[in-house]
C-alpha positions as CSV (number, residue, x, y, z in Angstrom):
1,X,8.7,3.6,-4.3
2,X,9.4,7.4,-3.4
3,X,5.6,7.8,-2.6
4,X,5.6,5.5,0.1
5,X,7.7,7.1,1.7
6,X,6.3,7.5,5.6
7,X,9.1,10.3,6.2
8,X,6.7,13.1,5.9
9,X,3.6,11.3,7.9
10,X,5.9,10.8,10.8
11,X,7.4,14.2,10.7
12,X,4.0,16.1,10.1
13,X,2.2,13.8,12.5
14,X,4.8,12.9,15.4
15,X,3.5,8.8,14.2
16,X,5.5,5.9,13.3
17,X,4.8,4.8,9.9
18,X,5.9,1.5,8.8
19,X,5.8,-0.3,5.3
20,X,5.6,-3.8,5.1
21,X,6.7,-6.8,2.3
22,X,5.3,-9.4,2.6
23,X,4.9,-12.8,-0.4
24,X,2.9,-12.5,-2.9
25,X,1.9,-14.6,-6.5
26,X,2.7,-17.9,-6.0
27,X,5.3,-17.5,-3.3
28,X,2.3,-16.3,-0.9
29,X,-0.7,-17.6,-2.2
30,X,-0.2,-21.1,-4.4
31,X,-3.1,-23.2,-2.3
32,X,-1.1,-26.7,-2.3
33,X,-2.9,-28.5,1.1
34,X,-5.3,-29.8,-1.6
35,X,-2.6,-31.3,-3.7
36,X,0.2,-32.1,-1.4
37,X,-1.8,-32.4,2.0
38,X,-2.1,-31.4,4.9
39,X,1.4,-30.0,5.9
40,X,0.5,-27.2,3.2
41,X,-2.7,-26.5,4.3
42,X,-1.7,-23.0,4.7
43,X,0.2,-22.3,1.2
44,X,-2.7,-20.0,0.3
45,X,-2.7,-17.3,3.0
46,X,1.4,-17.1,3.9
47,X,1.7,-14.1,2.2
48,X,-1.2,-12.9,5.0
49,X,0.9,-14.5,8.1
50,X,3.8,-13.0,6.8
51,X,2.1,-9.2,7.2
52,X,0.5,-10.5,11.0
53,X,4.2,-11.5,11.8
54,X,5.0,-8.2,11.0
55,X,2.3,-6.7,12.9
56,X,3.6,-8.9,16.5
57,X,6.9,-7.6,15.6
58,X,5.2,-3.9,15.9
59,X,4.0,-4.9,19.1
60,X,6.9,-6.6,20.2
61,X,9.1,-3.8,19.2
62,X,7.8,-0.7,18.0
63,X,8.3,1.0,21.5
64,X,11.8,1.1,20.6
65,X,11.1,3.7,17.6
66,X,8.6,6.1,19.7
67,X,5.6,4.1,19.0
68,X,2.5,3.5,20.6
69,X,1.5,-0.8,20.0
70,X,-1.5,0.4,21.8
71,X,-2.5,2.3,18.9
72,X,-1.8,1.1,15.6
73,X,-3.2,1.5,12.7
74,X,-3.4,-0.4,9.4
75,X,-3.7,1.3,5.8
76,X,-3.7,-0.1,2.0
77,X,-4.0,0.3,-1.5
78,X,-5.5,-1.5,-3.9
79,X,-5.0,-4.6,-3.0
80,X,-3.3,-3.7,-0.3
81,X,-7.2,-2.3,1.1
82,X,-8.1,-6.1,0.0
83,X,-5.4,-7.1,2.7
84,X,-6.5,-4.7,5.1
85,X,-9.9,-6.3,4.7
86,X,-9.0,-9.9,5.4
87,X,-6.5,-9.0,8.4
88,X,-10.2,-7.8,10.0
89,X,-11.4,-11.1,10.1
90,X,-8.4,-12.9,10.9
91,X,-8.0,-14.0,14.2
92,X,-4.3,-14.2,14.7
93,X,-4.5,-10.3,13.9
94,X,-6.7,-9.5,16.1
95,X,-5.8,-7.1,19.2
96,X,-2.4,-6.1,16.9
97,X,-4.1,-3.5,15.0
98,X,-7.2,-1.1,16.2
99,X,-8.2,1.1,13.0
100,X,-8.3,0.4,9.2
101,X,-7.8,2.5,6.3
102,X,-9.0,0.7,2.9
103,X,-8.0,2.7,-0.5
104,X,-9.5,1.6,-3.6
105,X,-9.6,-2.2,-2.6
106,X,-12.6,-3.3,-0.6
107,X,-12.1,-6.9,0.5
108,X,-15.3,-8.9,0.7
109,X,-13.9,-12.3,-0.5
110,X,-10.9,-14.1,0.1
111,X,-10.8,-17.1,-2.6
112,X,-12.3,-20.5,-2.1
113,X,-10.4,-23.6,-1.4
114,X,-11.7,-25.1,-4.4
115,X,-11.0,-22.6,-6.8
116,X,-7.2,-22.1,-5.3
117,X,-7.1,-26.0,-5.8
118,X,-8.0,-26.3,-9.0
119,X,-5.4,-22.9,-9.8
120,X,-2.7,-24.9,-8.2
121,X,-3.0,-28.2,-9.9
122,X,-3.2,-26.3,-13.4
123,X,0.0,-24.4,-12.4
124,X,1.6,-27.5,-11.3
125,X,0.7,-28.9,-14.7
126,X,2.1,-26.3,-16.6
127,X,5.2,-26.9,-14.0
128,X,5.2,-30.4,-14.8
129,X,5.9,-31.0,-11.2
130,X,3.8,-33.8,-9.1
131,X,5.4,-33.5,-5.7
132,X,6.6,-30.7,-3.2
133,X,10.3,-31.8,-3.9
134,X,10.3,-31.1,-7.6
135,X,8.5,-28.0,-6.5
136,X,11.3,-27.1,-4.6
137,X,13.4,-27.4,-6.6
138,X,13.2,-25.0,-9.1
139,X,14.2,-21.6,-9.0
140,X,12.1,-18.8,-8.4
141,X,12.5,-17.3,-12.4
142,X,11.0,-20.4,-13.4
143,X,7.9,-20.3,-10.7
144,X,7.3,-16.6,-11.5
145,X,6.9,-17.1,-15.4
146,X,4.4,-20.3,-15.4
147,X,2.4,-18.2,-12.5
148,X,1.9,-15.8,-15.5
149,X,0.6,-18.7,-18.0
150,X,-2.0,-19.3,-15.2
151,X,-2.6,-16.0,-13.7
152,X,-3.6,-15.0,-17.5
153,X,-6.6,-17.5,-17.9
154,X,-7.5,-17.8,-14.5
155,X,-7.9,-15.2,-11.4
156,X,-5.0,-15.5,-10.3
157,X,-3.4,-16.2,-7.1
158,X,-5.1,-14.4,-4.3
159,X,-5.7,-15.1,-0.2
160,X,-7.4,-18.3,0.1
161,X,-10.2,-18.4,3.0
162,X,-8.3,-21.7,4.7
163,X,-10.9,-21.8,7.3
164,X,-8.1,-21.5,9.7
165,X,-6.2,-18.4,9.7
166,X,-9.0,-16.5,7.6
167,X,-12.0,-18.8,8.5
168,X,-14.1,-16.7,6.7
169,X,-14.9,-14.2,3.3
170,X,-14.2,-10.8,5.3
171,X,-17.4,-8.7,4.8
172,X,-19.9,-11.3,3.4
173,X,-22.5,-12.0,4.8
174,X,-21.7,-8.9,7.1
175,X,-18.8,-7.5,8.9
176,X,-16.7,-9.6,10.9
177,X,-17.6,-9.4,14.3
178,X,-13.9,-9.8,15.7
179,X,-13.1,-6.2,14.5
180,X,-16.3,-4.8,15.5
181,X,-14.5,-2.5,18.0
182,X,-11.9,-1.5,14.9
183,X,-13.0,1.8,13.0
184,X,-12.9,2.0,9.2
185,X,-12.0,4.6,6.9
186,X,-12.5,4.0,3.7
187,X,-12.8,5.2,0.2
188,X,-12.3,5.7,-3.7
189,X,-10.6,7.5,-6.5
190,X,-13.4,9.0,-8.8
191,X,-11.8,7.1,-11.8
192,X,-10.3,4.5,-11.0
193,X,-10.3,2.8,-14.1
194,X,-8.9,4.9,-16.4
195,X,-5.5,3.8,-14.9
196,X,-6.4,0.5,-16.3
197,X,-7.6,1.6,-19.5
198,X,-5.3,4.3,-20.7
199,X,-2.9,1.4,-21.9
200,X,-6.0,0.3,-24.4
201,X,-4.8,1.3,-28.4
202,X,-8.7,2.7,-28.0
203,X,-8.6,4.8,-25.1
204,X,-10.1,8.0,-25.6
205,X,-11.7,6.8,-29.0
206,X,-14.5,4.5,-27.2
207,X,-17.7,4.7,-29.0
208,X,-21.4,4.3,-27.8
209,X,-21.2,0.8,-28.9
210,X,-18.0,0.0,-27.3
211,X,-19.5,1.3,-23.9
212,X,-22.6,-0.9,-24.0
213,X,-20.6,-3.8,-25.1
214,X,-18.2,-3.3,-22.2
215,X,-21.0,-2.0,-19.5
216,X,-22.5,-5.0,-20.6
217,X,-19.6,-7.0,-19.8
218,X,-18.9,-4.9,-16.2
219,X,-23.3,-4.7,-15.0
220,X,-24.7,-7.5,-16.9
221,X,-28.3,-6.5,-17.4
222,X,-27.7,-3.3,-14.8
223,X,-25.7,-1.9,-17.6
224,X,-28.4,0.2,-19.7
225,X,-29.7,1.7,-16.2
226,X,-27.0,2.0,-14.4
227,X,-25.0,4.2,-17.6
228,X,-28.0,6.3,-17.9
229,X,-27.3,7.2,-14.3
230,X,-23.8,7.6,-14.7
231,X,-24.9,9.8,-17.6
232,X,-26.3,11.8,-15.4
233,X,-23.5,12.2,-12.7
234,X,-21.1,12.8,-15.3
235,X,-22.8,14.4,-18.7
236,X,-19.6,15.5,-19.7
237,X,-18.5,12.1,-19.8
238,X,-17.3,10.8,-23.8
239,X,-18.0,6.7,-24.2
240,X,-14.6,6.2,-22.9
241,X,-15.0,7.8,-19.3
242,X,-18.1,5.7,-19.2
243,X,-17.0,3.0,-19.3
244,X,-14.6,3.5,-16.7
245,X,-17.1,4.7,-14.6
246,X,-19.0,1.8,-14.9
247,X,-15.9,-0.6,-14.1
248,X,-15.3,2.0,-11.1
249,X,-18.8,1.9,-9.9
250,X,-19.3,-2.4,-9.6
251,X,-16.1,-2.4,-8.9
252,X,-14.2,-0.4,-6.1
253,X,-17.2,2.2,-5.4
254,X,-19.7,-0.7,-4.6
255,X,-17.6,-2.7,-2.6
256,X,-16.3,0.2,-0.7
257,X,-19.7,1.3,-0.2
258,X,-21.0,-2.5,1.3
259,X,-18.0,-2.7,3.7
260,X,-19.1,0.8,5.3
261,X,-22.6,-0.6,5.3
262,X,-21.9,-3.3,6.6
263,X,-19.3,-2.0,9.2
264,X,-22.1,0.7,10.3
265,X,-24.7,-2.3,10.6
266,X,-22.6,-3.7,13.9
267,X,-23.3,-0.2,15.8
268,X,-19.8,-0.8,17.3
269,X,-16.7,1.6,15.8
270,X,-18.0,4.1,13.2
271,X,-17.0,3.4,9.2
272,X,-16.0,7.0,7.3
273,X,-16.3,6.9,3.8
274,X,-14.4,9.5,1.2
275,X,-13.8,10.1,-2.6
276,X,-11.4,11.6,-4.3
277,X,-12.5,14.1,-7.4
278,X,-9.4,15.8,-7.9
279,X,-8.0,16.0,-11.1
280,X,-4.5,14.9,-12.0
281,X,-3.5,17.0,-14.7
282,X,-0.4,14.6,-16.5
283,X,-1.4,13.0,-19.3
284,X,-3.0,16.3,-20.4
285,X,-5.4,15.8,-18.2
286,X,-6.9,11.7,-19.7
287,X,-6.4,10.2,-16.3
288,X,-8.9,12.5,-14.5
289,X,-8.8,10.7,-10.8
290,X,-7.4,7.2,-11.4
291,X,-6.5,4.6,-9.2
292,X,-3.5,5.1,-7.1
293,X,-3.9,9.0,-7.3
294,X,-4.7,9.5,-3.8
295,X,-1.1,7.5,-2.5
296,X,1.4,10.3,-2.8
297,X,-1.1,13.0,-1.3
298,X,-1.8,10.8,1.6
299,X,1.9,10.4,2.4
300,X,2.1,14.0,1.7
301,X,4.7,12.7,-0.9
302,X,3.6,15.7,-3.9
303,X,7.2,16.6,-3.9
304,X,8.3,13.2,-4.9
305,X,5.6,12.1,-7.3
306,X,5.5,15.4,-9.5
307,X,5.1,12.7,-12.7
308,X,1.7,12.0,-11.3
309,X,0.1,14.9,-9.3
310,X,1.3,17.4,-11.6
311,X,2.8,20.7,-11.6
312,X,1.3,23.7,-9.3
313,X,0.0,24.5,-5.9
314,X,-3.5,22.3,-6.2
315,X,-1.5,18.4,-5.6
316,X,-0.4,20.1,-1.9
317,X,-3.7,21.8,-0.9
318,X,-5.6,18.2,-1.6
319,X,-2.7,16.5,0.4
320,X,-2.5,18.7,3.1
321,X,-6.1,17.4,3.8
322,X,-5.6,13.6,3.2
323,X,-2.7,13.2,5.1
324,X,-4.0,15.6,8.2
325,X,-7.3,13.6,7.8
326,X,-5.6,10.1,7.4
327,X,-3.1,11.2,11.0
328,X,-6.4,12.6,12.6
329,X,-8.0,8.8,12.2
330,X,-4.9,7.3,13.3
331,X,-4.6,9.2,16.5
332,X,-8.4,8.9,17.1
333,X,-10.4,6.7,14.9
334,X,-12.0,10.3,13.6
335,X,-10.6,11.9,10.5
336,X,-12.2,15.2,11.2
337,X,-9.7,18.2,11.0
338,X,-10.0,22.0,11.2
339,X,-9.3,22.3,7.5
340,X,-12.3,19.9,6.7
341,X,-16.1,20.1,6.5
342,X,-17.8,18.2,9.4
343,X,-17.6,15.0,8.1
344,X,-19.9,12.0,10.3
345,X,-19.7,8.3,10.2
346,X,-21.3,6.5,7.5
347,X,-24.8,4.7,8.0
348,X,-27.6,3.7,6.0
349,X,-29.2,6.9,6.2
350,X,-27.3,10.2,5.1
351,X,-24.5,8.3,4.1
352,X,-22.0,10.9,4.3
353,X,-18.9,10.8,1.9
354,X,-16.1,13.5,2.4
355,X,-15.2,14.6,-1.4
356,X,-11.3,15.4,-1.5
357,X,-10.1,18.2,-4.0
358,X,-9.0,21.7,-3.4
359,X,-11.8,22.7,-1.5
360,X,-13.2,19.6,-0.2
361,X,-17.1,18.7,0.5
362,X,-19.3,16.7,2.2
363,X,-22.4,14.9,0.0
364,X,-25.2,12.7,1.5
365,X,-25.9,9.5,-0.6
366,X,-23.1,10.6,-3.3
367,X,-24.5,9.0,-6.7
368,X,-27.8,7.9,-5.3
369,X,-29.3,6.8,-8.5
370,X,-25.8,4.4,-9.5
371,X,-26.1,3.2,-5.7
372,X,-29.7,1.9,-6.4
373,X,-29.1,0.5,-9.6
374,X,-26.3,-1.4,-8.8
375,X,-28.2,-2.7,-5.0
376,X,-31.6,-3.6,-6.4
């Protein structure tokens, strides 16, 4: 897509930027060493080996472009950041990569081999396949539509912690301690869920009922609490942008928020934590500051992604800081710039969180009340 484009980056930044594909769905991540043994035994995580074979051929080769393999650095969205996550704790990555940038996709978890096992054998069922030959054997049309029969009813088809190549969940019980020397910047979109929701027939037209029914369904019983809080942080909120600030809070915002905890809990490489508030104005304005929002000012793509940033001078000035931030890190493991506040690694207590929008801010335990609600 147009916003990924790393044309800008590497002419704004004198950096290398490359984007990576890699499998995904069932091509990278059907779990079969359950079902057809041991030969399989990584079917779960390929789609993750494919993007460390990538990262040796960086090392192997990036010299050749004007790049550093000394100094590479590693940045996703969505779940992309889940990626980014799980390449921290797998060893065959280590030493190929030494900063991370996580976007609206905090990985704690990779899946379990038993749940992967159980996915696989129900999508080989509705395959009606029993061996890897008639496996094989069909084309990739047919594997793509029954992975949507099971991906619907079950979570999917995700990384599987093989105990091998990911031996374990990335950042639970803490941060992995083979990328304690790697520094993390990481971060959300103020609503990211709206990006989710706007296709909902009821968008918009939530009522109170609706949110505590959905809140309920997000927070379990944290949901009366932690909405009055949110209430709080945004009382010009209708039902509808409250419940995608409860989805965006136990969501993306919490997990971000452990995996810079839990990063600044090694005392090794510092964790820097940012949100984005600004505004998109398309959609007249329903999206507010939804997931994705932050890729084309990043890239410093606002030229190619006019559909989403908007019309006006405002899409620049917030990408002008991301994307000088975002090189600063890259160069140096520190995102502070001259157009940016002092911004200081993450810990425990001030818990500094740069805020992105036109004129951009640092806050000290950002959402303190949501925080403790959803940590107690």
């Amino acid at each position: 897509a147009a916003m990924y484009d790393g044309g800008a980056l590497a002419r704004k930044g004198d950096v290398v930027t490359v984007t990576v594909n890699h499998r995904l769905n069932v091509f990278g991540y059907l779990h079969l060493g359950d079902v057809f043994g041991p030969d399989y035994a990584q079917s779960g995580i390929a789609g993750m080996l494919d993007i460390v074979q990538v990262l040796e051929w960086v090392r192997d080769n990036i010299e050749a472009f004007g790049g550093d393999a000394s100094n590479v650095t590693i940045f996703g969205e969505s779940g992309g950041g889940w990626k980014v996550s799980l390449l921290m704790a797998m060893p065959g990555a280590k030493g190929l990569f030494h900063k991370a940038i996580v976007q609206s996709g905090p990985g704690l978890r990779g899946a379990t081999k038993a749940d992967a096992g159980k996915i696989a054998q129900a999508y080989l069922d509705v395959l009606g396949v029993k061996d890897a030959a008639g496996l094989t054997a069909l084309d990739t049309e047919t594997l793509s539509r029954a992975s949507v029969k099971v991906g619907d009813r079950m979570r999917g088809f995700t990384p599987v912690v093989d105990g091998v190549a990911l031996p374990r969940d990335p950042f639970v019980p803490d941060a992995p301690a083979i990328s304690a020397d790697v520094p993390v910047l990481i971060g959300t979109n103020k609503d990211e869920s709206t990006l989710f929701m706007i296709g909902d027939p009821k968008f918009g037209e939530l009522t109170e009922e609706d949110l505590a029914k959905r809140a309920k369904a997000a927070a379990g019983e944290k949901a009366e609490a932690l909405v009055a809080e949110l209430r709080k942080v945004h009382p010009d909120y209708s039902p509808t942008y409250l419940t995608a600030a409860v989805q965006t809070a136990t969501g993306m915002w919490l997990g971000s928020i452990t995996i810079a905890e839990r990063k600044a809990a090694q005392k090794a490489a510092p964790a820097y934590v940012y949100m984005l508030t600004w505004e998109t104005p398309v959609s007249r304005g329903r999206l507010k500051s939804p997931h994705a929002l932050e890729i084309p000012l990043v890239f410093d793509n606002v030229e190619k992604a006019r559909n989403f940033v908007g019309r006006g001078d405002e899409p620049q000035a917030v990408a002008d800081q991301m994307s000088s931030a975002w090189l600063a890190f890259a160069r140096s493991g520190d995102p502070n710039t001259e157009g940016l506040p002092a911004w200081a690694p993450y810990d425990t207590t001030t818990r500094a969180t740069m805020l992105f929008n036109v004129e951009s801010r640092v806050e000290n335990d950002l959402n303190a009340g949501v925080r403790k609600v959803l940590q107690s």
